[in-house]
MOPAC internal coordinates of N, CA, C and O (Angstrom, degrees):
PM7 1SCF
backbone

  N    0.0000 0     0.00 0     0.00 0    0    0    0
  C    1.4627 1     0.00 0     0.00 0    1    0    0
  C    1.5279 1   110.64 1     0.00 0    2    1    0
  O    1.2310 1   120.16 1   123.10 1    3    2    1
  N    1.5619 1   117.29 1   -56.90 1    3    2    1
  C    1.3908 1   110.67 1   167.91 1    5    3    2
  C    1.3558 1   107.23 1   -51.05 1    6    5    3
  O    1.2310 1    96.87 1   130.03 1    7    6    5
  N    1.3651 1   158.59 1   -49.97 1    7    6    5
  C    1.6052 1   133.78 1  -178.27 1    9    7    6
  C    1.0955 1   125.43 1   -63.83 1   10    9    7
  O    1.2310 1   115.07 1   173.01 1   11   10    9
  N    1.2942 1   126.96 1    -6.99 1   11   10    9
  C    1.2899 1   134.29 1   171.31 1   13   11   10
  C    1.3167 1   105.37 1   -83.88 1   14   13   11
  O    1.2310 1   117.04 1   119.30 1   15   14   13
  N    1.4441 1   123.24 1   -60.70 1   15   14   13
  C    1.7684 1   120.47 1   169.06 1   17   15   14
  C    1.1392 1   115.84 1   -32.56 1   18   17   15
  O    1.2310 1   108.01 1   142.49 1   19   18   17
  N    1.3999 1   140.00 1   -37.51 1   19   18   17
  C    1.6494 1   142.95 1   -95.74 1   21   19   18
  C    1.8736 1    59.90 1  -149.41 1   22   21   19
  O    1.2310 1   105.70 1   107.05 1   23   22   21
  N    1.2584 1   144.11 1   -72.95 1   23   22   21
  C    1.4431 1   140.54 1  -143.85 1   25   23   22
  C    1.6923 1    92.54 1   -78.01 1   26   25   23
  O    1.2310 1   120.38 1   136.30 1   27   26   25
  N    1.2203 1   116.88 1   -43.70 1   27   26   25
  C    1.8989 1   104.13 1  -170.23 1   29   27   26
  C    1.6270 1    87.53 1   -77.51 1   30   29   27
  O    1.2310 1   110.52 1   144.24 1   31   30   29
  N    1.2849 1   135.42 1   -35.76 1   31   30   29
  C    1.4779 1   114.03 1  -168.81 1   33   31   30
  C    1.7293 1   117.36 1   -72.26 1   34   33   31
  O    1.2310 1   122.95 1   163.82 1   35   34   33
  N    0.9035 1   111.94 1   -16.18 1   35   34   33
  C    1.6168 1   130.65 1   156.92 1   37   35   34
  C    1.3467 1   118.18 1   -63.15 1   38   37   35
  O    1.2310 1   130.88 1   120.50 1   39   38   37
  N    1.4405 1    96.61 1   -59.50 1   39   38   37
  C    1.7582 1    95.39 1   178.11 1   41   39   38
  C    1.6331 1   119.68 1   -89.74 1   42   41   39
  O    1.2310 1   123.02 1  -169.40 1   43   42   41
  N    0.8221 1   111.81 1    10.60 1   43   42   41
  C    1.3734 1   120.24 1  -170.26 1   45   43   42
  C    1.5023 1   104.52 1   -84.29 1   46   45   43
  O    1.2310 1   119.32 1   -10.53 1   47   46   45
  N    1.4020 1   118.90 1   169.47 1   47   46   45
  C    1.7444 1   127.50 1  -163.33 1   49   47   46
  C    1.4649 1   102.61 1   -91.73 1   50   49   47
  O    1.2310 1   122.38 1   149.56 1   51   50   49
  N    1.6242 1   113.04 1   -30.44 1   51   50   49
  C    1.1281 1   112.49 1   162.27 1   53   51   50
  C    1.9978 1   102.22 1   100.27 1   54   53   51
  O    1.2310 1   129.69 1  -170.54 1   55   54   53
  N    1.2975 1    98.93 1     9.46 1   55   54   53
  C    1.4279 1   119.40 1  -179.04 1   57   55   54
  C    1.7884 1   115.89 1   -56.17 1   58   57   55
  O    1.2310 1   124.90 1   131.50 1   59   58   57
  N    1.0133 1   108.19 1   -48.50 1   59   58   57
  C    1.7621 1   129.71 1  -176.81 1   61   59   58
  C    1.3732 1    93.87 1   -60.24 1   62   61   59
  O    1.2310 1   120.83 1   120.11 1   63   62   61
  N    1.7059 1   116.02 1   -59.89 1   63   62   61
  C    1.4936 1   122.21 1  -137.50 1   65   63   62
  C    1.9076 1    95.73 1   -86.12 1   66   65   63
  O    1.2310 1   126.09 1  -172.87 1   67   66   65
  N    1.4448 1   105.89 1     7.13 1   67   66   65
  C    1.5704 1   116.70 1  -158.92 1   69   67   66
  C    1.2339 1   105.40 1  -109.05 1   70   69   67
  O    1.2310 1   121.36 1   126.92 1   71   70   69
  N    1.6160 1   115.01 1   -53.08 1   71   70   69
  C    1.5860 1   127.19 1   131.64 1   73   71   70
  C    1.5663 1   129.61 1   -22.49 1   74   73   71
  O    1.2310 1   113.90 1   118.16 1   75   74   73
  N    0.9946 1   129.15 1   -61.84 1   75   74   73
  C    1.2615 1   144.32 1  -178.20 1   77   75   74
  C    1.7997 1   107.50 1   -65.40 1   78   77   75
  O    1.2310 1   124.34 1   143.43 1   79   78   77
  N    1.6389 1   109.28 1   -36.57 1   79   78   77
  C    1.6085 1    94.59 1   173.25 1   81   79   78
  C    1.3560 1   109.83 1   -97.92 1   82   81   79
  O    1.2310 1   118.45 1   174.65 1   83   82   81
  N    1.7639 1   120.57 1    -5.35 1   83   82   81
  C    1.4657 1    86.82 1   171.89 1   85   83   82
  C    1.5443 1   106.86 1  -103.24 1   86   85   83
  O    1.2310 1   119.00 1   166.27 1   87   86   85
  N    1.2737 1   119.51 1   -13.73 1   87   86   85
  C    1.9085 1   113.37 1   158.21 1   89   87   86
  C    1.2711 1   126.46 1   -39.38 1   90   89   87
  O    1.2310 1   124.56 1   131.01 1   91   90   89
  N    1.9989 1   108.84 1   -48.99 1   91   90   89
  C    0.8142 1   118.69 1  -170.22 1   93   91   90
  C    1.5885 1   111.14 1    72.77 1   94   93   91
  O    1.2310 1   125.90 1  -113.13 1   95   94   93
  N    1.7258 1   106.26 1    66.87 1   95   94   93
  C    1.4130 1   103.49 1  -146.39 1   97   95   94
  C    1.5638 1    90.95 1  -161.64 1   98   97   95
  O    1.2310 1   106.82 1   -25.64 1   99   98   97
  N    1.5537 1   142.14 1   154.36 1   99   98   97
  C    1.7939 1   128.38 1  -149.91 1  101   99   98
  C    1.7159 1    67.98 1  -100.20 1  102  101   99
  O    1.2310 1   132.89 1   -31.01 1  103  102  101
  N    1.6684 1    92.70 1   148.99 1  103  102  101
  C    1.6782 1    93.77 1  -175.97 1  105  103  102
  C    1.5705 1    92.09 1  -102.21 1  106  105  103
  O    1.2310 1   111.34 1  -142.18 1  107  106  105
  N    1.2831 1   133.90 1    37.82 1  107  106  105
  C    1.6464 1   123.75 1   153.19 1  109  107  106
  C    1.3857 1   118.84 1  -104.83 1  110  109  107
  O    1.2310 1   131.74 1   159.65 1  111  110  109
  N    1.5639 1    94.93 1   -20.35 1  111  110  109
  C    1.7517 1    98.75 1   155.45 1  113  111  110
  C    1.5020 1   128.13 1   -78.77 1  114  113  111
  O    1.2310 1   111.28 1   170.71 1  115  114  113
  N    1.1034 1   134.03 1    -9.29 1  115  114  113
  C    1.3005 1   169.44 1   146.54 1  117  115  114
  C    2.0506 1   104.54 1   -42.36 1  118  117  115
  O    1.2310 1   131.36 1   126.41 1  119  118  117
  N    1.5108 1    95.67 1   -53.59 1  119  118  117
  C    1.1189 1   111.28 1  -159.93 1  121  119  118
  C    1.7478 1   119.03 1   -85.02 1  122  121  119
  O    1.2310 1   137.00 1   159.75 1  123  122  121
  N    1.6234 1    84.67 1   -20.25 1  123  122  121
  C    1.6288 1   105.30 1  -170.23 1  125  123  122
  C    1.4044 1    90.19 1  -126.30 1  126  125  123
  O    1.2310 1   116.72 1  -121.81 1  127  126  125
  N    1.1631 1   123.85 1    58.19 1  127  126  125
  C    1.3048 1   146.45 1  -172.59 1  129  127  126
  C    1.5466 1   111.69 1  -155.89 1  130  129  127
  O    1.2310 1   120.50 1   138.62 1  131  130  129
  N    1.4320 1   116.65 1   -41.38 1  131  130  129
  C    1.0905 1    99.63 1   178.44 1  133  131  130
  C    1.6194 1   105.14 1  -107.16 1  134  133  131
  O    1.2310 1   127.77 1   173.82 1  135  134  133
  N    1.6545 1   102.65 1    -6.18 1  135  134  133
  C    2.0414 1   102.45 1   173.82 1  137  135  134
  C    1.3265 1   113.16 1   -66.28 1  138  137  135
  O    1.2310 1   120.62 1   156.53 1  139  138  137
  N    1.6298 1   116.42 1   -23.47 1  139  138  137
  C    1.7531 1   117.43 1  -167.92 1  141  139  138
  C    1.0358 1    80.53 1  -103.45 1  142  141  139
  O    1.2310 1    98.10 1   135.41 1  143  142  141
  N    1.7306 1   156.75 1   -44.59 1  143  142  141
  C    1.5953 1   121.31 1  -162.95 1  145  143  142
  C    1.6658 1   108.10 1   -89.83 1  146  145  143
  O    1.2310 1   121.45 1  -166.86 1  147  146  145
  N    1.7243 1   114.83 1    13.14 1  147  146  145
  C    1.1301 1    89.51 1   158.08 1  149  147  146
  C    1.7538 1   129.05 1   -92.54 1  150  149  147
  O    1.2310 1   134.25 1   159.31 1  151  150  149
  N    1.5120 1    90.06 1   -20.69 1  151  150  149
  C    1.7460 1   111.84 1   170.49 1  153  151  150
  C    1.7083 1    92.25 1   -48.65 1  154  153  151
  O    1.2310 1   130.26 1   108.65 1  155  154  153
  N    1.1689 1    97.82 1   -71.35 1  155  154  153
  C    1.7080 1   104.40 1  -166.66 1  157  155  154
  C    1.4759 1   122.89 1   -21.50 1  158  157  155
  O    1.2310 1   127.23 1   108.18 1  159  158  157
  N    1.3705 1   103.70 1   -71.82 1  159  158  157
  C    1.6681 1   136.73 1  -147.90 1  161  159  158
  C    2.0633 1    83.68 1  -117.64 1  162  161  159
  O    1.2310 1   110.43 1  -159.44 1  163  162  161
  N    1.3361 1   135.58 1    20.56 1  163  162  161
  C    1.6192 1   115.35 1   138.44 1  165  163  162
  C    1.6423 1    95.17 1    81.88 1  166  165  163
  O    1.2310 1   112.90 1  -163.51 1  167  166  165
  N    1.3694 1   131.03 1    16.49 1  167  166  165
  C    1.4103 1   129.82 1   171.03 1  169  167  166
  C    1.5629 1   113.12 1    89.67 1  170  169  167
  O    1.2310 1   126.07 1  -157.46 1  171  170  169
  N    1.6644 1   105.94 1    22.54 1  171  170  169
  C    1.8259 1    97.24 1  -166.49 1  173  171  170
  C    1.9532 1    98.80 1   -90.60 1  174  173  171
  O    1.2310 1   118.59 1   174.30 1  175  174  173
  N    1.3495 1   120.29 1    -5.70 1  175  174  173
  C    1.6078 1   117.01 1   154.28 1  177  175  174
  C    1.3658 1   123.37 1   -69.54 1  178  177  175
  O    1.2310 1   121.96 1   138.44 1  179  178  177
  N    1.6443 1   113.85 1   -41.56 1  179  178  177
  C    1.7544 1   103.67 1   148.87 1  181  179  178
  C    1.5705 1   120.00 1    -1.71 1  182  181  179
  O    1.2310 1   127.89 1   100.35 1  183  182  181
  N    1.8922 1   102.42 1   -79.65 1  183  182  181
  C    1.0310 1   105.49 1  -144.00 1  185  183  182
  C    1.7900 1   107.06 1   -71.20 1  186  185  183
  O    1.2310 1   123.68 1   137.23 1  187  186  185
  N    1.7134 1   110.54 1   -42.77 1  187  186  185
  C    1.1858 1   113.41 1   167.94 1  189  187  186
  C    1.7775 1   123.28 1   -50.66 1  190  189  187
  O    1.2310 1   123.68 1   160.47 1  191  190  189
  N    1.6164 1   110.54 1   -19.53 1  191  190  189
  C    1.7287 1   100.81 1   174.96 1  193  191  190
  C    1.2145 1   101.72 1   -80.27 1  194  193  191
  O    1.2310 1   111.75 1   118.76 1  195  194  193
  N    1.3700 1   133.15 1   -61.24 1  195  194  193
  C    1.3239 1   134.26 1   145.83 1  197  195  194
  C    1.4504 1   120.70 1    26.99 1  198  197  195
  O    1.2310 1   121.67 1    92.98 1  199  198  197
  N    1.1181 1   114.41 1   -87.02 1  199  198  197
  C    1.1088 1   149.44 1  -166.71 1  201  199  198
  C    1.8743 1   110.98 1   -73.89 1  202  201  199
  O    1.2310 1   130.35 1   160.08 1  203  202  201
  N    1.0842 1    97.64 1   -19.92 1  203  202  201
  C    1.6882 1   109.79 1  -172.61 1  205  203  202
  C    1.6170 1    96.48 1  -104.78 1  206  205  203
  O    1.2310 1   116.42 1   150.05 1  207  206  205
  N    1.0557 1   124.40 1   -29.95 1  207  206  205
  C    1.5030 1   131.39 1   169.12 1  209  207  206
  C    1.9056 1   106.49 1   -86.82 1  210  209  207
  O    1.2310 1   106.39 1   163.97 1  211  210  209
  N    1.0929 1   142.89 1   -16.03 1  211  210  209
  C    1.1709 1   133.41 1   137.88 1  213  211  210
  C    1.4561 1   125.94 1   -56.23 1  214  213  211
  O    1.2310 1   123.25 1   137.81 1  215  214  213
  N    1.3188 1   111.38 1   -42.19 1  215  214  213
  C    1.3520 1   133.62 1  -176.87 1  217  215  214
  C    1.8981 1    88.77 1   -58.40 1  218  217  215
  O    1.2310 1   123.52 1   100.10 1  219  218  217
  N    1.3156 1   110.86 1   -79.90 1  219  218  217
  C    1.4391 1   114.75 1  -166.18 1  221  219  218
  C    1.8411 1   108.79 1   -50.04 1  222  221  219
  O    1.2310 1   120.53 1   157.79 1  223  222  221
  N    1.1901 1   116.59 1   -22.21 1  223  222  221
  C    1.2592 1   122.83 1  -166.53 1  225  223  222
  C    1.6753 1    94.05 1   -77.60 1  226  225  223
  O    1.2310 1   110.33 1   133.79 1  227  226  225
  N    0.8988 1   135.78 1   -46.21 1  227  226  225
  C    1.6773 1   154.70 1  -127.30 1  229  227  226
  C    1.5542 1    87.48 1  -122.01 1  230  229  227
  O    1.2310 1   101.25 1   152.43 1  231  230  229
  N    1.3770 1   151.74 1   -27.57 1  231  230  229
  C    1.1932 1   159.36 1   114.89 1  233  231  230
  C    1.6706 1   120.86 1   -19.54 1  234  233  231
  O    1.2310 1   122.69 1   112.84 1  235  234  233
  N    1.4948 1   112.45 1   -67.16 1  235  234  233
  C    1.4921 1   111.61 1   165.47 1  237  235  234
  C    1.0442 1   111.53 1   -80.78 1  238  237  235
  O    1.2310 1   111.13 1  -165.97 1  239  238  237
  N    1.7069 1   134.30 1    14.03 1  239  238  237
  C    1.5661 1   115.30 1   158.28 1  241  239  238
  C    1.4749 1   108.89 1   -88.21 1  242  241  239
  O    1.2310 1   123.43 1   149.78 1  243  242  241
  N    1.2306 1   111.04 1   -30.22 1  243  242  241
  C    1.4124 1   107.08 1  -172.08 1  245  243  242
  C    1.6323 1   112.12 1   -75.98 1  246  245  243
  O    1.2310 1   130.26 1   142.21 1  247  246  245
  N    0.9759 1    97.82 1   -37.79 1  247  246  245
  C    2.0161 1   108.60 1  -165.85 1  249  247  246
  C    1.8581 1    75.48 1   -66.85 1  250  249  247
  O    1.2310 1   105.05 1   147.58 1  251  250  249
  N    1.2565 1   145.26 1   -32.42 1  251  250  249
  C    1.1815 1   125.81 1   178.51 1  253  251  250
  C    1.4471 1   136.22 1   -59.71 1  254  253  251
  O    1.2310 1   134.48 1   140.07 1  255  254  253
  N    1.3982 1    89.60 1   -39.93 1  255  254  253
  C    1.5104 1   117.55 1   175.14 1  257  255  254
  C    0.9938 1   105.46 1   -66.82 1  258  257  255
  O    1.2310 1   117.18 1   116.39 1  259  258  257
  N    1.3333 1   122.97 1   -63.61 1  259  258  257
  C    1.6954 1   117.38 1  -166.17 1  261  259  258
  C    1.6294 1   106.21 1   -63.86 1  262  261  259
  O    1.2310 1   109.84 1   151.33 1  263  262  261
  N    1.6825 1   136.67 1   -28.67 1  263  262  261
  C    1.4158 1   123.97 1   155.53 1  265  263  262
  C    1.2070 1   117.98 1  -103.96 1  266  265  263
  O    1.2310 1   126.30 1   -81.37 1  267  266  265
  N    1.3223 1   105.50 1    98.63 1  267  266  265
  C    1.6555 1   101.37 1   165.23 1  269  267  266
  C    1.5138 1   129.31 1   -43.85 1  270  269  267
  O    1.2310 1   121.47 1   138.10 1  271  270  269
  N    0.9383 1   114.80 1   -41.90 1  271  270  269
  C    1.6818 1   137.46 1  -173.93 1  273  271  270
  C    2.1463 1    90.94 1   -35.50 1  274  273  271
  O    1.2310 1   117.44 1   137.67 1  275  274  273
  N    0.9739 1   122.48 1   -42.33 1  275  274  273
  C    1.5339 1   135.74 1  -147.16 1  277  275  274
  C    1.5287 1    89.38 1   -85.48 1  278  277  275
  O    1.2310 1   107.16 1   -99.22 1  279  278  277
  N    1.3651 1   141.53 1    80.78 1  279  278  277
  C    1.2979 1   117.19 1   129.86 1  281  279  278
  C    1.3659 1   156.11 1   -67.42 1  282  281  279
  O    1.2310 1   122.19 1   -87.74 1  283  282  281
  N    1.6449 1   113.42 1    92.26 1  283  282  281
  C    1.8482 1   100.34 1  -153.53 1  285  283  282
  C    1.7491 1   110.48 1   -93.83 1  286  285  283
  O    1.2310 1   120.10 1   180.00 1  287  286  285

């Protein structure tokens, strides 16, 4: 069970854990927050995490661009 946690927290967008430090809020409640409102509401938090992990992606492209110095 821990390698399975340990493999999505690696691969993951990192959306929850991004939430959780600027709420200031435990990011597994965060996490089991958006697993029961997708049961709930038919997968419509999908689209909003989704979308917040594009957002962050499209964020660290630019802050890249503007310093070259940063190869990640």
């Amino acid at each position: 069970m821990e390698k399975l946690r340990l493999f999505f927290e690696e691969r993951a967008f990192g959306v929850c854990s991004r939430l959780g430090e600027k709420l200031h809020f435990p990011i597994d409640s965060i996490r089991l927050f958006f697993i029961y409102a997708s049961f709930v509401t038919l997968g419509s938090p999908i689209i909003l995490y989704v979308s917040m992990a594009m957002m962050l992606k499209i964020r660290k492209y630019f802050r890249k661009m503007n310093n070259p110095v940063l190869f990640d």
